[in-house]
N, C-alpha and C positions, 0 to 999 in steps of 0.2 A: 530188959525183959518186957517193959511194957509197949517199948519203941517196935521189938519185935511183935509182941502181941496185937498191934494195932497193923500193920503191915500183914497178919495172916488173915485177919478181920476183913480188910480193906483186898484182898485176892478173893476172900470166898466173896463178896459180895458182887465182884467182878466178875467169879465164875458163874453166881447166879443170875444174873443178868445176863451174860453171854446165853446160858442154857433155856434161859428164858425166851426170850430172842429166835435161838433157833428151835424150839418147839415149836413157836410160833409160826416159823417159815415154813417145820415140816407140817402143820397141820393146815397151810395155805396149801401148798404140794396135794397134801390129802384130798382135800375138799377139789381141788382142779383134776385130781384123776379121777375122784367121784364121778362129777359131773362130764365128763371126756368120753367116760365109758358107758353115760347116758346119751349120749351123744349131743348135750349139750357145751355145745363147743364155744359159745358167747361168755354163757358162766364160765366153762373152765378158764376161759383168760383172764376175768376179771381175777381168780381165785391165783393164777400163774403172776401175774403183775404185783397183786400184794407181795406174793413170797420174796419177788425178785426188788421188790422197795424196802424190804428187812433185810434179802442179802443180793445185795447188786451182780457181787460174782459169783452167784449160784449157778452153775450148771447146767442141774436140772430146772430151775426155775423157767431157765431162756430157753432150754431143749423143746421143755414140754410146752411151751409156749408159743414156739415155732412152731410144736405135733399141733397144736389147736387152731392155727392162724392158718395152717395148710388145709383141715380139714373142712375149715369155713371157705375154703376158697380165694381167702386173700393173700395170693402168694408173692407180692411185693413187701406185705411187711414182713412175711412167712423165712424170704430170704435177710432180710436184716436178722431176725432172731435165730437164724440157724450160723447166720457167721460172729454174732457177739459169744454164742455158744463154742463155736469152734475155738473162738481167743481166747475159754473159759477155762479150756478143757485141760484136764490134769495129764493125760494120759495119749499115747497115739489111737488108743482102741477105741473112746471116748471120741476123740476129733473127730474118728473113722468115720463114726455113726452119725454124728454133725452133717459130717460131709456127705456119707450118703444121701440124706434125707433132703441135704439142699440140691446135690444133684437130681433127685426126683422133682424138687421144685421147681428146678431151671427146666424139665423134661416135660412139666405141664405146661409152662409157658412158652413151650416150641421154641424154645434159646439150644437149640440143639447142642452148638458148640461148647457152652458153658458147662452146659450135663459131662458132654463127655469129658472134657475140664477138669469137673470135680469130683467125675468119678475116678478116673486115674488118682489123683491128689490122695483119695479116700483110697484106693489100692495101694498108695506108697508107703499109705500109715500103718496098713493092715490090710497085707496081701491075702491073708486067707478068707476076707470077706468071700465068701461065693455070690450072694445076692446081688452084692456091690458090681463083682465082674459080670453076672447076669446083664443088669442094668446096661451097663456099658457098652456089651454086644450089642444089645437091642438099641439103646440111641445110636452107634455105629451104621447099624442097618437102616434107620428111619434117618441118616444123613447123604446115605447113598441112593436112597430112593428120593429124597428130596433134592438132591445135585440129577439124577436122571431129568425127575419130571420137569428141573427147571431147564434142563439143556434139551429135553424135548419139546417143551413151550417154547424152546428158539428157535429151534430147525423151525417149527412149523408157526411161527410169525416171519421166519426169512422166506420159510416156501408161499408164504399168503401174499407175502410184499413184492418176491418176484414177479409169482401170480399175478398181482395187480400191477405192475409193469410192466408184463405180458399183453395182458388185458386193456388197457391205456394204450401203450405200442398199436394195438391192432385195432382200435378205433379211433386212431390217428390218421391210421395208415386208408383205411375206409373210408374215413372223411375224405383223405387228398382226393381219394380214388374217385367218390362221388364228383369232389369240384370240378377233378378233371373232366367226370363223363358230363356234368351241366357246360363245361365252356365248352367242349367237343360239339355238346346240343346246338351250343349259341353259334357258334361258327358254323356248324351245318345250314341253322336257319335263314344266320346272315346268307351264306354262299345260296339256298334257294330263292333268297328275298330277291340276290341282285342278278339270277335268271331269270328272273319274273319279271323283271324290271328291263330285261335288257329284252325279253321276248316283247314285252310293251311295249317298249321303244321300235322296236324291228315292228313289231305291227301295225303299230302308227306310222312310219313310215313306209311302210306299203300301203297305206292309205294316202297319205299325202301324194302318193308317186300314183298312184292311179288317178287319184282327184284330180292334177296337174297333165293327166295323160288327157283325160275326158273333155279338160279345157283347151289344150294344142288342136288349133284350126285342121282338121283333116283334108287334105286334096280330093277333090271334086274329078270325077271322070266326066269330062265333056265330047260331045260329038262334035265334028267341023261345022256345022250349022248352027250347032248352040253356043258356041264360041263367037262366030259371028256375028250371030245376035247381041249375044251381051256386048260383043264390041261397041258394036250401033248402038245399041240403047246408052252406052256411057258417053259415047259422042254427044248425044243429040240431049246428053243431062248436063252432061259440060256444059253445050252450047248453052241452054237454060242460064245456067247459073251464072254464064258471061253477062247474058243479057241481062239480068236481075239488077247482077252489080254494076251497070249502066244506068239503068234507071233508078238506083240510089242515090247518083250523084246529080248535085244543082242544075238548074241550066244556066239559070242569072243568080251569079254570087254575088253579094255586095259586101265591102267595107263597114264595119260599123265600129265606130272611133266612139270613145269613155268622151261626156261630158263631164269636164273638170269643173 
């Protein structure tokens, strides 16, 4: 009797501590939806954290913890707390809502694929969600206009690239074109240089050929008298010159011998 009696002792003080305990956790709960619906969303985590350090696998402790962390904006821890919820969750209807609320999260962070991910996921737990399949359209939509835009930014870096392919090509081709018409120039100039040169030369010698013409002795027209004359006068210059060199030479030569 007593053994049992201390054994019912020992259960209510077990249950009062349990109830204890969880009073506790609800009125952490409390206090974090107070402050949530002030839209104080710092305190409500601080107030979501205690509850969930009295009861680890609470729920709603992570649910609304996750509601808090997304409306701060911090939606990397936002999705840690909405998937420890989801492994909490009693129920599919419960996950569902998990799951919605992380697929919004994945949906802020432009993680398109993940949204729509977990939004199905969150459809499979509980098809009748409407919101849920709302969502899901709509990130469906904002993945098909972001697979356009991005396959329209390629056409038009492929048509820029060509473009500038294009464009390179054809100041290639203008450059040759130019080089060609400068060595066309240089070959023109050569081929005048060596006319010029060559008309020089031809002029110079027609100069030389007239100079050479002007120095040829030209023939003298003489009359039979003046012919004569000159004859006689070179006779009688002849004679002269004989007689000169007559009287250059010794009359009395003599011998003159080296005294040794």
């Amino acid at each position: 009797m007593t053994r049992c009696l201390h054994i019912s002792l020992f259960s209510i003080v077990l249950v009062m501590i349990f109830s204890a305990g969880h009073c506790q956790d609800q009125l952490d709960l409390y206090r974090g939806n107070t402050a949530y619906n002030k839209g104080e969303f710092e305190t409500a985590q601080e107030h979501y954290n205690k509850a969930i350090d009295k009861n680890p696998n609470s729920y709603k402790g992570t649910y609304n913890l996750g509601n808090a962390t997304y409306k701060a904006e911090n939606f990397e821890d936002a999705v840690s707390h909405y998937q420890q919820a989801i492994s909490s969750a009693a129920d599919n209807v419960t996950k569902a809502e998990a799951m919605h609320n992380l697929g919004n999260t994945y949906l802020q962070s432009s993680k398109l694929e993940e949204a729509i991910k977990t939004y199905k996921d969150a459809l499979r737990n509980n098809p009748s969600a409407d919101d849920t399949r709302y969502n899901l359209a709509y990130a469906q939509k904002l993945m098909k206009q972001q697979q356009k835009e991005e396959q329209q930014e390629e056409e038009n870096k492929d048509k820029d690239d060509k473009e500038q392919d294009e464009e390179k090509e054809d100041e290639k081709k203008e450059g040759e074109k130019e080089d060609d018409e400068k060595e066309g120039d240089k070959e023109e100039e050569k081929d005048e240089k060596g006319e010029d040169e060559k008309e020089t030369d031809s002029g110079e010698g027609d100069e030389e050929k007239d100079e050479q013409e002007k120095q040829q002795p030209k023939p003298i027209s003489l009359t039979p008298r003046e012919a004569e004359q000159m004859l006689e006068a070179a006779k009688n210059e002849d004679q002269k010159i004989q007689l000169q060199l007559k009287q250059k030479q010794p009359s009395n030569a003599k011998k003159i011998e080296k005294d040794w």
